[in-house]
VOLO-850849 format. One record per residue: y, x, z of N, C-alpha, C, O, CB in turn; residue in one letter. Coordinates in nm, 2 decimals. Glycine has a CB too. Layout:
SITE      n.y      n.x      n.z     ca.y     ca.x     ca.z      c.y      c.x      c.z      o.y      o.x      o.z     cb.y     cb.x     cb.z   type
SITE        Y        X        Z        Y        X        Z        Y        X        Z        Y        X        Z        Y        X        Z      A
...
//
This chain:
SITE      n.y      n.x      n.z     ca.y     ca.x     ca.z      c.y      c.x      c.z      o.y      o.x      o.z     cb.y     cb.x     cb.z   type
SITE    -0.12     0.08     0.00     0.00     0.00     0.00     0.12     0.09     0.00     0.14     0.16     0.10     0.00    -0.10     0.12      X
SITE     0.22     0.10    -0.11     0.31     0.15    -0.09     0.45     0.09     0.00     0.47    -0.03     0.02     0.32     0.17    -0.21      X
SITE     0.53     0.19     0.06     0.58     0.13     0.18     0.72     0.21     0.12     0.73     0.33     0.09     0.50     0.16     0.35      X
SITE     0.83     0.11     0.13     0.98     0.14     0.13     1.05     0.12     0.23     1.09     0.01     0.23     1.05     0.07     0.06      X
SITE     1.10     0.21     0.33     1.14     0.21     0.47     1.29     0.24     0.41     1.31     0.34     0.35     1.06     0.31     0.58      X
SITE     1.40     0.13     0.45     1.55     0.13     0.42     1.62     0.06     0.55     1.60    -0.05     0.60     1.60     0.02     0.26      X
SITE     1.76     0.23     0.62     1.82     0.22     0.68     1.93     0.22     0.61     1.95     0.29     0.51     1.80     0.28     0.75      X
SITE     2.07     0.12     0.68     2.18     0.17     0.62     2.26     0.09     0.74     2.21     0.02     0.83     2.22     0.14     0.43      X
SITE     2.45     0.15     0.71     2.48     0.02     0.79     2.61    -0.02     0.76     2.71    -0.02     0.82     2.48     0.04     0.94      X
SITE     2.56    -0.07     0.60     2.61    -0.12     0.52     2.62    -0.28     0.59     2.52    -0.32     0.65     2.54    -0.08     0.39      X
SITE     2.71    -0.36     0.59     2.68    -0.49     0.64     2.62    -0.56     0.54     2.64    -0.51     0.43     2.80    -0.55     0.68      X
SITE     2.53    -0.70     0.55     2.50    -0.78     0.48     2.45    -0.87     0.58     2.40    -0.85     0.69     2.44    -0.73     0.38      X
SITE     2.48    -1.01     0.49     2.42    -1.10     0.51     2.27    -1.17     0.48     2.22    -1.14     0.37     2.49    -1.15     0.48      X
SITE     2.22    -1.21     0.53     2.03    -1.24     0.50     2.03    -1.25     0.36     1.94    -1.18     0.31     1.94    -1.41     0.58      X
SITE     2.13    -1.34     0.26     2.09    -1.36     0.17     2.09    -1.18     0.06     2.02    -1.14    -0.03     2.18    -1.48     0.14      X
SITE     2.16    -1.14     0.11     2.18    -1.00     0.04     2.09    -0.92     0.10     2.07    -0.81     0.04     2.34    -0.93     0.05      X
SITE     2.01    -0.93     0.22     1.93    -0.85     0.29     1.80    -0.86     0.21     1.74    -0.76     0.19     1.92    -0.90     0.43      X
SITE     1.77    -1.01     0.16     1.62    -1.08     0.12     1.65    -0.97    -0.04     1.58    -0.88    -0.07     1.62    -1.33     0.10      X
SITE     1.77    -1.03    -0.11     1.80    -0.97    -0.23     1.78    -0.86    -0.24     1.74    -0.84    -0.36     1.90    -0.97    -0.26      X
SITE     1.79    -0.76    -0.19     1.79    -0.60    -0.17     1.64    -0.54    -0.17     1.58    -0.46    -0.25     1.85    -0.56    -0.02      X
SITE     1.59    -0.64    -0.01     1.41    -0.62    -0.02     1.37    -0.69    -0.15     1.29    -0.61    -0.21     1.31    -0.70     0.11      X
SITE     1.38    -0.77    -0.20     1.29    -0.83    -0.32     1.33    -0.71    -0.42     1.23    -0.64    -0.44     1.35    -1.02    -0.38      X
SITE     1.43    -0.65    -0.49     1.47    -0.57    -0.56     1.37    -0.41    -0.57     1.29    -0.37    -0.64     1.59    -0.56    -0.51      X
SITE     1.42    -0.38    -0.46     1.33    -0.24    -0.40     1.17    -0.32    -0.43     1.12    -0.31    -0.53     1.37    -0.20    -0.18      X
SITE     1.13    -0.38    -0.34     0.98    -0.39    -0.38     0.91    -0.45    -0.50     0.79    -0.48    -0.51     0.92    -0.46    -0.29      X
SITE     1.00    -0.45    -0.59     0.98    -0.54    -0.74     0.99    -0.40    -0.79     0.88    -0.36    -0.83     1.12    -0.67    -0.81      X
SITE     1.09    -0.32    -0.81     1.11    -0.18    -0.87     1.00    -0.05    -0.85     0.96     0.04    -0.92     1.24    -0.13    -0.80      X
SITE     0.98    -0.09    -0.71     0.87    -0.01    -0.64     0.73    -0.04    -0.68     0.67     0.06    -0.72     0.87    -0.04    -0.50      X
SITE     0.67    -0.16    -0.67     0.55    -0.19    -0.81     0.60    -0.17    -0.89     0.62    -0.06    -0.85     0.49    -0.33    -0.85      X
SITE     0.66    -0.16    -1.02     0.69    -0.18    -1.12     0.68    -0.01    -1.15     0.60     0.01    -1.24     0.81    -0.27    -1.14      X
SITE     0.71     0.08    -1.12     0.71     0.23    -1.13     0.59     0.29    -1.04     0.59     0.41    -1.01     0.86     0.30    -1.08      X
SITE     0.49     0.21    -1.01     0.41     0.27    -0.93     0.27     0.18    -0.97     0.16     0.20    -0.91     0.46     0.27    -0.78      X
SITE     0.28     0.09    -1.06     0.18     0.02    -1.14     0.08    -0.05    -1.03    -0.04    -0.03    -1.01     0.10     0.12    -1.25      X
SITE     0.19    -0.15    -0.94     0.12    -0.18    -0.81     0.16    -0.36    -0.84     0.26    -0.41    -0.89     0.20    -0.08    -0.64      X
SITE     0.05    -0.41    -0.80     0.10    -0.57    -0.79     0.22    -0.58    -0.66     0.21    -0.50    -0.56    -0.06    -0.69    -0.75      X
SITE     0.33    -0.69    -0.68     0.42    -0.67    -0.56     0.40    -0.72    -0.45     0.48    -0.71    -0.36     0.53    -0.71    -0.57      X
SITE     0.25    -0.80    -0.43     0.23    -0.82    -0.32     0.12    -0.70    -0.26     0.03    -0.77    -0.21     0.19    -0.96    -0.32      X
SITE     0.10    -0.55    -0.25     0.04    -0.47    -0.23     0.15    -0.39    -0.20     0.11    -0.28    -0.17    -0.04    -0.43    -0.31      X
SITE     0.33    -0.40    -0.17     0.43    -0.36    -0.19     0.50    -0.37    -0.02     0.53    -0.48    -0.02     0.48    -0.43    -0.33      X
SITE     0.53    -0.33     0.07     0.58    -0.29     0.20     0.68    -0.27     0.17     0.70    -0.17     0.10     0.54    -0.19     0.28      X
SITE     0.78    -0.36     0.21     0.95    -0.33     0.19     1.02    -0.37     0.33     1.04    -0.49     0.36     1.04    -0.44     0.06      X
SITE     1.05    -0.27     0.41     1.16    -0.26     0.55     1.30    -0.25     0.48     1.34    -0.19     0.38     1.12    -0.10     0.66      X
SITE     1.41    -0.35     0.60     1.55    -0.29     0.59     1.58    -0.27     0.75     1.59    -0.38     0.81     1.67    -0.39     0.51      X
SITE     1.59    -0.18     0.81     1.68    -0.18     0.91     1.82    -0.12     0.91     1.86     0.00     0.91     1.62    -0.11     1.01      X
SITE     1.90    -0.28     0.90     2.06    -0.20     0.96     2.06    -0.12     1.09     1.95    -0.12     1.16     2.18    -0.33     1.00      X
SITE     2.15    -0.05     1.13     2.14     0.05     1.18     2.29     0.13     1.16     2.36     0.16     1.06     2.02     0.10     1.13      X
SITE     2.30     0.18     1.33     2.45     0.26     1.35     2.42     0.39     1.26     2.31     0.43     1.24     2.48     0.31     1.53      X
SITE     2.49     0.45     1.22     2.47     0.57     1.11     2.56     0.67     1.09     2.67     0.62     1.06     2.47     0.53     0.99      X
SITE     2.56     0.81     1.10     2.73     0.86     1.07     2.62     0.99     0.98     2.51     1.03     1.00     2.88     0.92     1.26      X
SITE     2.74     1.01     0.88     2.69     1.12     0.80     2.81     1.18     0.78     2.91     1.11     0.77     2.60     1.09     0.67      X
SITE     2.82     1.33     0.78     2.94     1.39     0.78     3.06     1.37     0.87     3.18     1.39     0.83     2.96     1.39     0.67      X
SITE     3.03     1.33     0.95     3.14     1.32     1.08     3.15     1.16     1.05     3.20     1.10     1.15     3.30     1.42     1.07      X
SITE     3.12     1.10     0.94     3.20     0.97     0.93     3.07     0.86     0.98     2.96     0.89     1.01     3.26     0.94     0.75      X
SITE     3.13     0.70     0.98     3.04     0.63     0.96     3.05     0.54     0.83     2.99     0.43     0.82     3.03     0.57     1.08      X
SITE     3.13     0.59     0.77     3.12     0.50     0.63     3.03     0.47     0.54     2.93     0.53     0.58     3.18     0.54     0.55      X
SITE     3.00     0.43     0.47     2.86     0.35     0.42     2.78     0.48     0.40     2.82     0.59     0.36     2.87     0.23     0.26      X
SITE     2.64     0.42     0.43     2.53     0.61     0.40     2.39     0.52     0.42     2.36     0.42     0.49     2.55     0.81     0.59      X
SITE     2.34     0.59     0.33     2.15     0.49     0.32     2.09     0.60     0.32     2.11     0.70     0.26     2.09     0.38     0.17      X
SITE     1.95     0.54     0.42     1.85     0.65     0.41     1.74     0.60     0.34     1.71     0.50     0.40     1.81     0.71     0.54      X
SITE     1.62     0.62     0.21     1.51     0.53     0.21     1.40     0.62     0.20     1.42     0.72     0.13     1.52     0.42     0.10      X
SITE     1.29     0.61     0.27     1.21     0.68     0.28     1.05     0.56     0.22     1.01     0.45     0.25     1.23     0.75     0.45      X
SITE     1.02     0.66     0.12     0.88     0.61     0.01     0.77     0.67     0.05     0.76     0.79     0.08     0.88     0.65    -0.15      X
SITE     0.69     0.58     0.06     0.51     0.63     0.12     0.47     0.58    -0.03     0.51     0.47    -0.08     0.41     0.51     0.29      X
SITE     0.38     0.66    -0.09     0.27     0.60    -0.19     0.19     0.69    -0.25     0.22     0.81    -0.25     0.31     0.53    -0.28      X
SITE     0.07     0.64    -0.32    -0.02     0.70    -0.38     0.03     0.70    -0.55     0.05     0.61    -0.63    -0.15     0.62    -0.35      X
SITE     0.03     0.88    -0.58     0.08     0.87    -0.68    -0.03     0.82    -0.77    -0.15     0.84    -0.74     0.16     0.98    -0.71      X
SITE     0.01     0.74    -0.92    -0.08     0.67    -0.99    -0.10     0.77    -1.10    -0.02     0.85    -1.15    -0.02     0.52    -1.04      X
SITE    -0.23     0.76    -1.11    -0.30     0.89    -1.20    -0.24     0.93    -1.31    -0.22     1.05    -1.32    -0.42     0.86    -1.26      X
SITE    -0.20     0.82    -1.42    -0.17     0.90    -1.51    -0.02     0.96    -1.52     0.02     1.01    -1.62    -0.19     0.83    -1.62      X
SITE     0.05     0.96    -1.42     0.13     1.05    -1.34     0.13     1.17    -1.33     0.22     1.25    -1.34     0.14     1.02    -1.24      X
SITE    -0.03     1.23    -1.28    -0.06     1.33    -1.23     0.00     1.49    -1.29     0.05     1.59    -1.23    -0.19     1.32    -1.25      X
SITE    -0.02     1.46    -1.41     0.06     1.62    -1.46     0.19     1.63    -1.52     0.24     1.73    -1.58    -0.02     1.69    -1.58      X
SITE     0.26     1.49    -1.49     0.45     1.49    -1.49     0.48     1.42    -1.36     0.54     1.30    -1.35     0.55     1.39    -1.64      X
SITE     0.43     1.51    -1.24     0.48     1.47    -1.11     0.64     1.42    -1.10     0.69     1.31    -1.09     0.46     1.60    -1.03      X
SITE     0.69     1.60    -1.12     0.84     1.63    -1.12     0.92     1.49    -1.19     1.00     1.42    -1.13     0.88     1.77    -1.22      X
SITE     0.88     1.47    -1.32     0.94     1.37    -1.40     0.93     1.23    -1.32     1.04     1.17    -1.29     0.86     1.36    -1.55      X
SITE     0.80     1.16    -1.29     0.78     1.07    -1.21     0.89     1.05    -1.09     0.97     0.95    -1.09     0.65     1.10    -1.15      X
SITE     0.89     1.16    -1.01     0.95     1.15    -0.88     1.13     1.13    -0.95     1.21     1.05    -0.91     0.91     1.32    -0.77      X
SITE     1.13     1.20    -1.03     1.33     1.17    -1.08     1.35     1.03    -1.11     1.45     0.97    -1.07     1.41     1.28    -1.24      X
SITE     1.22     0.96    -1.21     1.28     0.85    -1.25     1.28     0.77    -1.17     1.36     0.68    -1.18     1.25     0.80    -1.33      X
SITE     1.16     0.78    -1.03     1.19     0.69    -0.92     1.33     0.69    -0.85     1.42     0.61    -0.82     1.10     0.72    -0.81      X
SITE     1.32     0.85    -0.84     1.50     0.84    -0.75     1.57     0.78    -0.82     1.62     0.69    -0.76     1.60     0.99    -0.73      X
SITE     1.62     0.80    -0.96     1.75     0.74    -1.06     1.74     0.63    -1.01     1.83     0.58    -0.95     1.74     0.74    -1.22      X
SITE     1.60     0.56    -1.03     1.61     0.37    -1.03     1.62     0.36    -0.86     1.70     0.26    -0.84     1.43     0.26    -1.12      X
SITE     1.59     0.39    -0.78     1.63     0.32    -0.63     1.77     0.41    -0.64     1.85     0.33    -0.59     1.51     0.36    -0.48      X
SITE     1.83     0.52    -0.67     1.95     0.55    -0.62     2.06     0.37    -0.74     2.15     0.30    -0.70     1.98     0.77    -0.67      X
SITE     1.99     0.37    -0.84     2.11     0.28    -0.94     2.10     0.15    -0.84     2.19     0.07    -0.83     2.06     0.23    -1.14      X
SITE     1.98     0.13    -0.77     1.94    -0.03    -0.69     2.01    -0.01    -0.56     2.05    -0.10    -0.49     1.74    -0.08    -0.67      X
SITE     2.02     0.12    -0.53     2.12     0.08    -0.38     2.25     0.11    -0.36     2.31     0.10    -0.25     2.08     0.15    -0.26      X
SITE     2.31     0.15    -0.49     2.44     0.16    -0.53     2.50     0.04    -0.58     2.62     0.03    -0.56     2.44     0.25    -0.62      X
SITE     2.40    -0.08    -0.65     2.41    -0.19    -0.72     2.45    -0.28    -0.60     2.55    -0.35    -0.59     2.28    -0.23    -0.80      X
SITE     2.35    -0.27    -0.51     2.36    -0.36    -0.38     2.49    -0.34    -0.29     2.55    -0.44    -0.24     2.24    -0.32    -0.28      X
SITE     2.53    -0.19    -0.26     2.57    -0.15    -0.15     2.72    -0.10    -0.22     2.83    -0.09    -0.16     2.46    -0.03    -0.09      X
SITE     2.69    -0.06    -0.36     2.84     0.03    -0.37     2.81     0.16    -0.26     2.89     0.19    -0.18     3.00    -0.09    -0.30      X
SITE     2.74     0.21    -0.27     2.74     0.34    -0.18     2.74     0.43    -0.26     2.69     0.42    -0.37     2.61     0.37    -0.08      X
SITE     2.85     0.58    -0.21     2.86     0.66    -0.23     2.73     0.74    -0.30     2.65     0.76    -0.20     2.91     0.69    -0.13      X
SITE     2.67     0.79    -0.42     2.56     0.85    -0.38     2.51     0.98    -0.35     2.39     1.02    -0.34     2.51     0.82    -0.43      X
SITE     2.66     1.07    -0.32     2.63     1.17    -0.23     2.63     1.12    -0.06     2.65     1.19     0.03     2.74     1.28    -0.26      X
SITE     2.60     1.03    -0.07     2.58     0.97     0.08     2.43     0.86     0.08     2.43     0.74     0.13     2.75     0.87     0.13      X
SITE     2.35     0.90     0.02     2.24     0.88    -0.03     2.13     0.94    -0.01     2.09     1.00    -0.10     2.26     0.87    -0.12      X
SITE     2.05     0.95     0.14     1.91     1.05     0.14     1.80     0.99     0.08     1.80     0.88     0.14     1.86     1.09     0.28      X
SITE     1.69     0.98     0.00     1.58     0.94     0.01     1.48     1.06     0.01     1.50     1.17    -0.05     1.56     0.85    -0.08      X
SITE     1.39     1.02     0.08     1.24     1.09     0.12     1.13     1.06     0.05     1.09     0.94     0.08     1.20     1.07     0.25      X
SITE     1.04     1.14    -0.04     0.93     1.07    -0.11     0.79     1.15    -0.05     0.76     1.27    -0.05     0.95     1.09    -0.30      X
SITE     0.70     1.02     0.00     0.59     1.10     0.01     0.48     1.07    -0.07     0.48     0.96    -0.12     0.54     1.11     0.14      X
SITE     0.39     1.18    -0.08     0.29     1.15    -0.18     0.17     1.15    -0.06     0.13     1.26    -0.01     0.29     1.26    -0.33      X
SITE     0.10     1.01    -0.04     0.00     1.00     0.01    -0.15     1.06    -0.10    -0.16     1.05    -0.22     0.01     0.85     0.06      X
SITE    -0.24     1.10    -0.01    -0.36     1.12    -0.10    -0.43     0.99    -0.03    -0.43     0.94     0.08    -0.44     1.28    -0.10      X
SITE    -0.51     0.96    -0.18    -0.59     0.84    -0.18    -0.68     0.81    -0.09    -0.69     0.69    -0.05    -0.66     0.84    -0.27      X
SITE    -0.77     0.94    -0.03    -0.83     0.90     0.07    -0.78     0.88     0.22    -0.85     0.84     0.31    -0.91     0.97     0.07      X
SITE    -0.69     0.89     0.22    -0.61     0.86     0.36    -0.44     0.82     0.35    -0.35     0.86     0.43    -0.63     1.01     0.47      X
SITE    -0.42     0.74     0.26    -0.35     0.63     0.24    -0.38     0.50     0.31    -0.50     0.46     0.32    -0.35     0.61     0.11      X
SITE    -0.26     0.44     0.36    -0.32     0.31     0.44    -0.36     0.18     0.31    -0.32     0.20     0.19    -0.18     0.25     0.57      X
SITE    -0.42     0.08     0.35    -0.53     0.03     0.33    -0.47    -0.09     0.29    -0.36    -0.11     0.35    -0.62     0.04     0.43      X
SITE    -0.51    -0.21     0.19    -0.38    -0.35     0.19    -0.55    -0.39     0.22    -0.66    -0.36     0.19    -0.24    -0.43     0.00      X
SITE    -0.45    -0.50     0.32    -0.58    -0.56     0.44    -0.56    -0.71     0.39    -0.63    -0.79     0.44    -0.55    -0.55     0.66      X
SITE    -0.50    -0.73     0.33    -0.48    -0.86     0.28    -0.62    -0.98     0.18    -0.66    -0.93     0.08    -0.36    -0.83     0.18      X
SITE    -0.67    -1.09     0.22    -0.75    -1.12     0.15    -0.71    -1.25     0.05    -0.67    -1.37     0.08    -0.86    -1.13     0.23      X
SITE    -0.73    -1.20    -0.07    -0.71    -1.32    -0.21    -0.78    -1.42    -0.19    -0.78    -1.51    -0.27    -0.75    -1.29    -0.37      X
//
């Protein structure tokens, strides 16, 4: 199950909160060849200061299994993910995107967590 963990403390309302997660985990299957309900999307607002300031700043941190035929254009994979979540939380947020961390991990298959969910 791939998992999108998003801090910021950007204000929003639920409806822009729901909008944001549906986005991210629609984008997140979609570049990771994952159905979106196999897809883990967190937002925690959250107090934040980056560079002395507290002006708008997002952190998103990615868990997943990279998809095979990925395997030998890692590098390439990993940029076009950043481009498209950095354009989706700029879209949302208007955030700076030198005030923009994300973290990508590449789980291996055998000890990736598990979608416990039954069809």
């Amino acid at each position: 199950m791939p998992i999108c963990q998003l801090k910021t403390n950007y204000p929003m309302d639920a409806a822009a909160r729901e909008a944001l997660l549906l986005d991210t985990a629609t984008t997140a299957a979609e570049l990771l060849n994952k159905p979106l309900a196999a897809v883990m999307a967190m937002l925690d607002p959250c107090d934040m200061r980056m560079n002395g300031t507290d002006d708008t700043v997002f952190f998103a941190e990615f868990r997943y299994v990279l998809p095979p035929e990925f395997s030998k254009e890692k590098q390439a994979f990993l940029d076009r993910f950043a481009d498209r979540m950095l354009a989706l939380f700029r879209q949302h947020t208007g955030v700076d995107p030198h005030r923009i961390y994300m973290q990508f991990t590449e789980m291996a298959r055998e000890s990736a967590w598990k979608y416990t969910g039954k069809d």
